[in-house]
KELUMNU-709744 format. One line per 2 residues: number of its first residue (from 1); their letters; for each residue x, y, z of C-alpha. Coordinates in steps of 0.001 Angstrom, whole numbers, always signed. Layout:
NUM> a> X:Y:Z | ...
//
This chain:
1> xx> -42598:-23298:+2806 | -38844:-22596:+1694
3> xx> -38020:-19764:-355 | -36668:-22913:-2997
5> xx> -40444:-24090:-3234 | -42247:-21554:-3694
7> xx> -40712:-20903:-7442 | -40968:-22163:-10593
9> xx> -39083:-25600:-11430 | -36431:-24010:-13930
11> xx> -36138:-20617:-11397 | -35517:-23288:-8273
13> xx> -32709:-24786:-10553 | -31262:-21470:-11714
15> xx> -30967:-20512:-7789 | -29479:-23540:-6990
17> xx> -26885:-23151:-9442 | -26305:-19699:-8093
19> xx> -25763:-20740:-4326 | -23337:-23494:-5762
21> xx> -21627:-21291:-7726 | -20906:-18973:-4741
23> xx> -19752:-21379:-2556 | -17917:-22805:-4565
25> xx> -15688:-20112:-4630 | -15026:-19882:-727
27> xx> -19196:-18334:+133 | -18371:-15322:-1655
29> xx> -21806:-14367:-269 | -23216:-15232:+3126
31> xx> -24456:-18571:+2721 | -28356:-19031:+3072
33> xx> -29850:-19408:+6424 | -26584:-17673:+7881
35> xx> -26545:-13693:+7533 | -23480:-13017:+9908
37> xx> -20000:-12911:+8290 | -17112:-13865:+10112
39> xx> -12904:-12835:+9688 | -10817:-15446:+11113
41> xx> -7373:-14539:+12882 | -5241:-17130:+13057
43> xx> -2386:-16015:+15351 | +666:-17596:+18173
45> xx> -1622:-17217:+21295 | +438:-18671:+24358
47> xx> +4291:-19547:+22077 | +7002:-17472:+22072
49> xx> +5034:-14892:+19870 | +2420:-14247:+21933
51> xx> +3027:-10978:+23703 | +3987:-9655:+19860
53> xx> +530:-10962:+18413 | -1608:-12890:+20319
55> xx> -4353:-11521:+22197 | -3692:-8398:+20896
57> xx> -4436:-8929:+17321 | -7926:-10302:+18410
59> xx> -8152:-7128:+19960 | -7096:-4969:+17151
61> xx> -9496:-6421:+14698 | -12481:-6246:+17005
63> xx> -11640:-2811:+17416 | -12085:-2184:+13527
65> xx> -15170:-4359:+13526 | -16928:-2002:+16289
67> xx> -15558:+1124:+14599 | -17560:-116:+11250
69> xx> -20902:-572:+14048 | -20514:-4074:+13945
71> xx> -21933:-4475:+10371 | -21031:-4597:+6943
73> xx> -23909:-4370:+4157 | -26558:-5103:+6671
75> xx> -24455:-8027:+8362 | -23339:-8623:+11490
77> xx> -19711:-9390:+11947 | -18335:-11578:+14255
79> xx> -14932:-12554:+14889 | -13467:-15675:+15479
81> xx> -9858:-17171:+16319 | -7432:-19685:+16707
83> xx> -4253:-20445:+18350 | -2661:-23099:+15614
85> xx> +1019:-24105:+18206 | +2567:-21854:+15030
87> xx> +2338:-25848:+13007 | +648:-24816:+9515
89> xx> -1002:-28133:+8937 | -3431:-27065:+12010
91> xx> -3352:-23409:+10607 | -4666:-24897:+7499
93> xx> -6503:-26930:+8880 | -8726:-24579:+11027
95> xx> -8602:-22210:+7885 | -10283:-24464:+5483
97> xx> -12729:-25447:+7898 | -13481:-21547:+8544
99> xx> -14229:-21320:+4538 | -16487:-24058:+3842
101> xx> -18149:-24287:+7300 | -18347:-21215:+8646
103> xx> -18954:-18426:+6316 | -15398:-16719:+7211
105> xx> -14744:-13843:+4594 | -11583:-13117:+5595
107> xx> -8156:-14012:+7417 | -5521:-12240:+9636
109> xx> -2188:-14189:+10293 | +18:-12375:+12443
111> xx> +3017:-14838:+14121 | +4137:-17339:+11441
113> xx> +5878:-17533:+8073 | +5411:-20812:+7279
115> xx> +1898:-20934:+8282 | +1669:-17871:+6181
117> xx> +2868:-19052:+3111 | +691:-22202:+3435
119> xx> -2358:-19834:+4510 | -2183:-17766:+1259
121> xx> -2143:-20697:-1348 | -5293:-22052:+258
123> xx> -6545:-18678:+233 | -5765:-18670:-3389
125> xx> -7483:-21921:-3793 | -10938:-20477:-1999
127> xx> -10633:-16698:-3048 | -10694:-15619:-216
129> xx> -8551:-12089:+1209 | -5656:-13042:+3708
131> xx> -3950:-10585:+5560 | -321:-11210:+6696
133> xx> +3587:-10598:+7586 | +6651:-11847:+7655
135> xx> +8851:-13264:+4803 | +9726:-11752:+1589
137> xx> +8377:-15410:-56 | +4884:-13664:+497
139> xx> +4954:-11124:-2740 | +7358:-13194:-4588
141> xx> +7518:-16598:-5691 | +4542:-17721:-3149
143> xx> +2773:-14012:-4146 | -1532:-14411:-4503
145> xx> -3984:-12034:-6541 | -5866:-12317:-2777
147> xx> -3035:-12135:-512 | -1872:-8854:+875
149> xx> +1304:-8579:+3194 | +155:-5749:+5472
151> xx> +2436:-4499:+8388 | +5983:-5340:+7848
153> xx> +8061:-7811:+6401 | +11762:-9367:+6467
155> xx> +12896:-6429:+4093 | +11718:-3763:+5640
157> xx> +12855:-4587:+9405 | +16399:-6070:+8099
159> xx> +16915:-2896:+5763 | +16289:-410:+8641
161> xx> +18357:-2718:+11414 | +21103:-3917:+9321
163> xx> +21594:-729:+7138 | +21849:+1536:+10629
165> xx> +24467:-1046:+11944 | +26943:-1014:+8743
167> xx> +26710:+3108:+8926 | +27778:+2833:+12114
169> xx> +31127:+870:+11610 | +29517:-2590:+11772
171> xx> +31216:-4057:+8718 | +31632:-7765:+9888
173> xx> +28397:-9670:+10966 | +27613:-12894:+12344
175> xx> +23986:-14037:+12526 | +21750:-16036:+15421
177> xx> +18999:-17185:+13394 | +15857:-19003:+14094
179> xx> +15739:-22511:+12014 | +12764:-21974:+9775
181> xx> +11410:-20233:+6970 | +10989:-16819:+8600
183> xx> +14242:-16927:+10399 | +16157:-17863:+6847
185> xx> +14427:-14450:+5579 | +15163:-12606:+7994
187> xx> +18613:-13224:+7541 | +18989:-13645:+3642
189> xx> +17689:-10064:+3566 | +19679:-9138:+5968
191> xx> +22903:-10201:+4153 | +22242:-8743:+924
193> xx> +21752:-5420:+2370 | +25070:-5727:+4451
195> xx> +26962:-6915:+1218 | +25600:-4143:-812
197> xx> +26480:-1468:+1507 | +30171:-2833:+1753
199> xx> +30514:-5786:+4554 | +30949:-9325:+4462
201> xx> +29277:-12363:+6478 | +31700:-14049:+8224
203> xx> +29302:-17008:+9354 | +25717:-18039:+11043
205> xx> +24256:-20697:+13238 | +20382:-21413:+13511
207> xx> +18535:-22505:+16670 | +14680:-23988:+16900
209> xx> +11767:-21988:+17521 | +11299:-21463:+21020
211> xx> +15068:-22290:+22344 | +15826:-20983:+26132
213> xx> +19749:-22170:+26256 | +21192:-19774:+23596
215> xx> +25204:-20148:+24814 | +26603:-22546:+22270
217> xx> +24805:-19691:+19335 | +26360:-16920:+21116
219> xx> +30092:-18763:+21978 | +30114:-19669:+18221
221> xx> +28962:-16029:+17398 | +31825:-14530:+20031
223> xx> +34266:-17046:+18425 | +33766:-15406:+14661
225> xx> +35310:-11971:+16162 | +32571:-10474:+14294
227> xx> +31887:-6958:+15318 | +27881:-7165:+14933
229> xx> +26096:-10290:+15700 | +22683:-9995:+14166
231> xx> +19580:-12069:+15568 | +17350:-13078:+12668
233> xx> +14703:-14200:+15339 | +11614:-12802:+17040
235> xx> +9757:-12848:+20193 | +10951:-15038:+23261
237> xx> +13809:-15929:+21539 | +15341:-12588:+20535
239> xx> +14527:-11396:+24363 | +16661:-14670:+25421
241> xx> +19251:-13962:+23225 | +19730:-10669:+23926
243> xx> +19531:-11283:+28160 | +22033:-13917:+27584
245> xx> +24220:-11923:+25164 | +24523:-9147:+28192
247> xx> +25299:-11490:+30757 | +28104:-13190:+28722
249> xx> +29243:-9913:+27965 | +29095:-10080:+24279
251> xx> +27632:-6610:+23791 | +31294:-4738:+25251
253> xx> +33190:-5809:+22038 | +30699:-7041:+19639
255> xx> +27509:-5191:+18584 | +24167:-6780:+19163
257> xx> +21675:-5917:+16492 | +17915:-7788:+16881
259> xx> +16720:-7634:+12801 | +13140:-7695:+14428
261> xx> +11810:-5950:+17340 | +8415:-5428:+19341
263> xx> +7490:-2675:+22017 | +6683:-6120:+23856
265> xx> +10154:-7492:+23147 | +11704:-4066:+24733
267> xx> +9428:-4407:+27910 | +10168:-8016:+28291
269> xx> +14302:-7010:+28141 | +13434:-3436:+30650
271> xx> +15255:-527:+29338 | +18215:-1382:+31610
273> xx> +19202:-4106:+29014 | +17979:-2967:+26330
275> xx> +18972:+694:+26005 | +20762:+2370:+23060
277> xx> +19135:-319:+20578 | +18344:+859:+16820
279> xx> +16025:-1298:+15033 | +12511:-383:+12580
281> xx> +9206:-569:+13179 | +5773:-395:+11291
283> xx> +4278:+1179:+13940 | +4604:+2977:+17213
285> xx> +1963:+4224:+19803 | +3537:+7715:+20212
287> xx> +3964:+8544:+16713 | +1321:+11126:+16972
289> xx> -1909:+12392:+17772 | -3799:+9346:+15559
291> xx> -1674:+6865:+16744 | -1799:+8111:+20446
293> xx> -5800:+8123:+20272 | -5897:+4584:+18867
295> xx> -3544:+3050:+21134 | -4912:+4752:+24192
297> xx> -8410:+2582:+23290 | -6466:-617:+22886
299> xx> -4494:+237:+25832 | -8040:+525:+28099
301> xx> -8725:-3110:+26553 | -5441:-4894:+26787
303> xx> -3458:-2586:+29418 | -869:-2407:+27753
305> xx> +132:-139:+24118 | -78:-2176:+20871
307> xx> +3197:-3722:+18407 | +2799:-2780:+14856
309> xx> +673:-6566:+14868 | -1943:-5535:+17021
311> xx> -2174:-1873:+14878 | -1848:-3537:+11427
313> xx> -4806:-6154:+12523 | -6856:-3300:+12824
315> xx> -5828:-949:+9918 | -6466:-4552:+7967
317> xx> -9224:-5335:+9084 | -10908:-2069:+8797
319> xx> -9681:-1233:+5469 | -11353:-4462:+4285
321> xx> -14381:-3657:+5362 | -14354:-214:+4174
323> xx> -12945:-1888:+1256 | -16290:-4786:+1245
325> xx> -18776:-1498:+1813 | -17457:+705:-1339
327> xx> -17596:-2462:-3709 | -21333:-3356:-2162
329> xx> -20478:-7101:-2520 | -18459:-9655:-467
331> xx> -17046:-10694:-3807 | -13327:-11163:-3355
333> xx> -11896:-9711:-7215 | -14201:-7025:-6532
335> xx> -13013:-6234:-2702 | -9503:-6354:-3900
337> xx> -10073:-4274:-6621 | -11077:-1479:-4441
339> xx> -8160:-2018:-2104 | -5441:-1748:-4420
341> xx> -7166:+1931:-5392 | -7593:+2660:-2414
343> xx> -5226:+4727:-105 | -4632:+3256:+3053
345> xx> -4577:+6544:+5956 | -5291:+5704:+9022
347> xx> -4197:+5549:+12790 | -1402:+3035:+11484
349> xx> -507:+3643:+8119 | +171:+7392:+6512
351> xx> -799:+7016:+2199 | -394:+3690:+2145
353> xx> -702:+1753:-1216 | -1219:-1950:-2207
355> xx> +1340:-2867:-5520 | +317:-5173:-7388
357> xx> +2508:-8067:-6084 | +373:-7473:-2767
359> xx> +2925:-5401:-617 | +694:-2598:+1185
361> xx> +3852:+183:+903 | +3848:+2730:+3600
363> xx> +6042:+4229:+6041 | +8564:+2910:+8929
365> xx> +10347:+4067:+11730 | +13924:+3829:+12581
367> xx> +13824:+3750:+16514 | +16139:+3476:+19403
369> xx> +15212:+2478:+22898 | +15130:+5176:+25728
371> xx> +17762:+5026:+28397 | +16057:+4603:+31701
373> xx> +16535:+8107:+33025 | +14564:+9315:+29803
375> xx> +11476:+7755:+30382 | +8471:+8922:+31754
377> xx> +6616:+6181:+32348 | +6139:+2110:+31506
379> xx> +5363:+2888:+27876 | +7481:+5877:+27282
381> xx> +10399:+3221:+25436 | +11282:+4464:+21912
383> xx> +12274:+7391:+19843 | +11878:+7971:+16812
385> xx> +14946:+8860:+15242 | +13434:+9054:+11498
387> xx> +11074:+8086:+9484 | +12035:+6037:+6468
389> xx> +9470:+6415:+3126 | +7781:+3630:+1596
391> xx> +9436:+3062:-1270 | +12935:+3184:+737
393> xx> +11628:+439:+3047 | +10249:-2162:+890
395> xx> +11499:-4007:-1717 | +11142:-2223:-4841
397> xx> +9041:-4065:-7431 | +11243:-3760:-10323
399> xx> +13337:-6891:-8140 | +10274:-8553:-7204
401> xx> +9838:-12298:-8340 | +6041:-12454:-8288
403> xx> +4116:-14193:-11459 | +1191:-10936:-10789
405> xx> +4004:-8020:-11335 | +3966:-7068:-14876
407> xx> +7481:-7083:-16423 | +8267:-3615:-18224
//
């Protein structure tokens, strides 16, 4: 006999109401019949984002799943995935399906802005945790009491990139930017932070996602006489622009500045091409001891040293379910309660903090990439030239635009 009838009449109806009542909410519990909990990473696995995120961001949160022994309150966790084309109608999609079918607790999106955005007002909608980066949108107007922008975002890479350039003499910029929300980010922060310190934007031209033939950007960007031409892209197409920028030369007279870069995106370009390059990162593998350890693991899974995706997949992921463990409920206020007291150490972040618009603050890294004769070996690419504080690097909150931030 079910557990339903073997009570009382009015106690079967009071439990009913109870399991409706939880799902209702996006199974803030795991639903009857089904102990295992599941977090759902949503993520570009074969695009032009792929060697960034991808695989590796699977990997990363598995790796925080094992490191918890598989369980959380006496539940198995398992995770589960998707590769959505980077279209957030599919992302959506697959995400809604996750909540009300599968029992999925909580997301990771690693590769796409718009999807992003989309991801977290769903999210919203269910009460459910997202994790997430790229555009500023994400703890301002589109901000969520359950969404949490984790590794990096278009403020904190432009700021490093674009603030390095202007010290250097760059005064004049022209950007290369990718045709969609992330892109537009990218290079709206950029801009403000080149104005404030002094330059000017002389003029910009956006491409599609995913472009190989970059010479009309980069004639248009030579033609503007600017002396830094700044790629508000990521991925494939910052590796194609900057191949195609050396062999037209540009790089002699004008100053090519990527506003986002990956270890992946360095490997992809081989130090040859890619040498002398300044940009900021969340993350890198030789940072130190912690970071060495946990990268070393990854590295015997993926052969190859995880981007500050893959790392901040993992330092999510496991800080939720540390997070999930300390409140002794799934229950998503309570979960994110204890994450925004909480402070986030671990192999990828150093005292990190969650603000109340959902920005986890923490540390960055202003890099530059080896020269060939300097390395030691295949992932011996970057070094660290300084590392930039958390409130520095992010947007301070006092500017922010998000409805949660309470105005003082």
């Amino acid at each position: 006999m079910s557990t339903i009838g073997q009570l009382s009449l009015p106690s079967a109806i009071k439990l009913l109401f109870a399991v409706c009542a939880a799902t209702s909410v996006g199974m803030q519990v795991p639903a009857w019949g089904q102990e295992t909990v599941r977090i759902g990473v949503i993520t570009d696995m074969t695009g032009p984002y792929s060697s960034l995120s991808g695989p590796g961001v699977i990997v990363g949160t598995q790796m925080a799943v094992d490191e918890m022994g598989g369980k959380v309150l006496g539940h198995p966790i398992e995770v589960i995935s998707a590769d959505t084309g980077l279209k957030p109608d599919i992302a959506t999609a697959r995400a809604r399906e996750w909540y009300d079918r599968q029992n999925v607790q909580m997301i990771v999106e690693s590769s796409d802005s718009a999807s992003a955005v989309a991801l977290q007002k769903l999210g919203a909608d269910k009460k459910i945790t997202f994790f997430h980066s790229g555009t500023t949108a994400l703890t301002n107007q589109d901000c969520s009491p359950y969404g949490i922008h984790y590794a990096w975002d278009t403020y904190s890479m432009s700021n490093g990139a674009a603030r390095a350039a202007v010290q250097a003499g760059g005064k004049s910029w022209y950007f290369i930017s990718a045709d969609y929300v992330f892109g537009k980010s990218l290079e709206a922060d950029a801009s403000k932070i080149v104005r404030q310190l002094g330059g000017e934007v002389v003029g910009s031209v956006r491409h599609p996602l995913n472009v190989s033939d970059f010479a009309s950007f980069l004639l248009s960007a030579q033609q503007s006489k600017a002396q830094v031409i700044g790629l508000a892209n990521a991925g494939g197409d910052t590796q194609n622009a900057v191949k195609q920028a050396a062999e037209f030369g540009l790089g002699r007279e004008q100053k090519i500045v990527p506003l986002l870069m990956f270890d992946s995106d360095v490997k992809g370009l081989g130090l040859k091409v890619a040498q002398g390059m300044e940009f900021a990162t969340a993350f890198y593998w030789d940072y130190d001891d912690r970071s060495r350890e946990f990268s070393k693991k990854f590295f015997a899974i993926q052969k190859s040293m995880p981007t500050m995706n893959h790392a901040g997949a993992y330092s999510a992921t496991l800080q939720y379910l540390r997070a999930v463990q300390a409140a002794g409920t799934f229950d998503s206020d309570a979960v994110m309660k204890q994450l925004r007291s909480a402070v986030i150490d671990d192999a990828f972040a150093r005292n990190g903090r969650i603000r109340e618009d959902g920005r986890m603050v923490h540390d960055i890294y202003q890099v530059r990439v080896k020269k060939p004769e300097e390395s030691k070996d295949a992932s011996d690419i970057l070094k660290v030239m300084q590392t930039i504080k958390g409130d520095d690097a992010f947007k301070p909150l006092a500017e922010s635009t998000c409805p949660l931030v309470k105005k003082k």
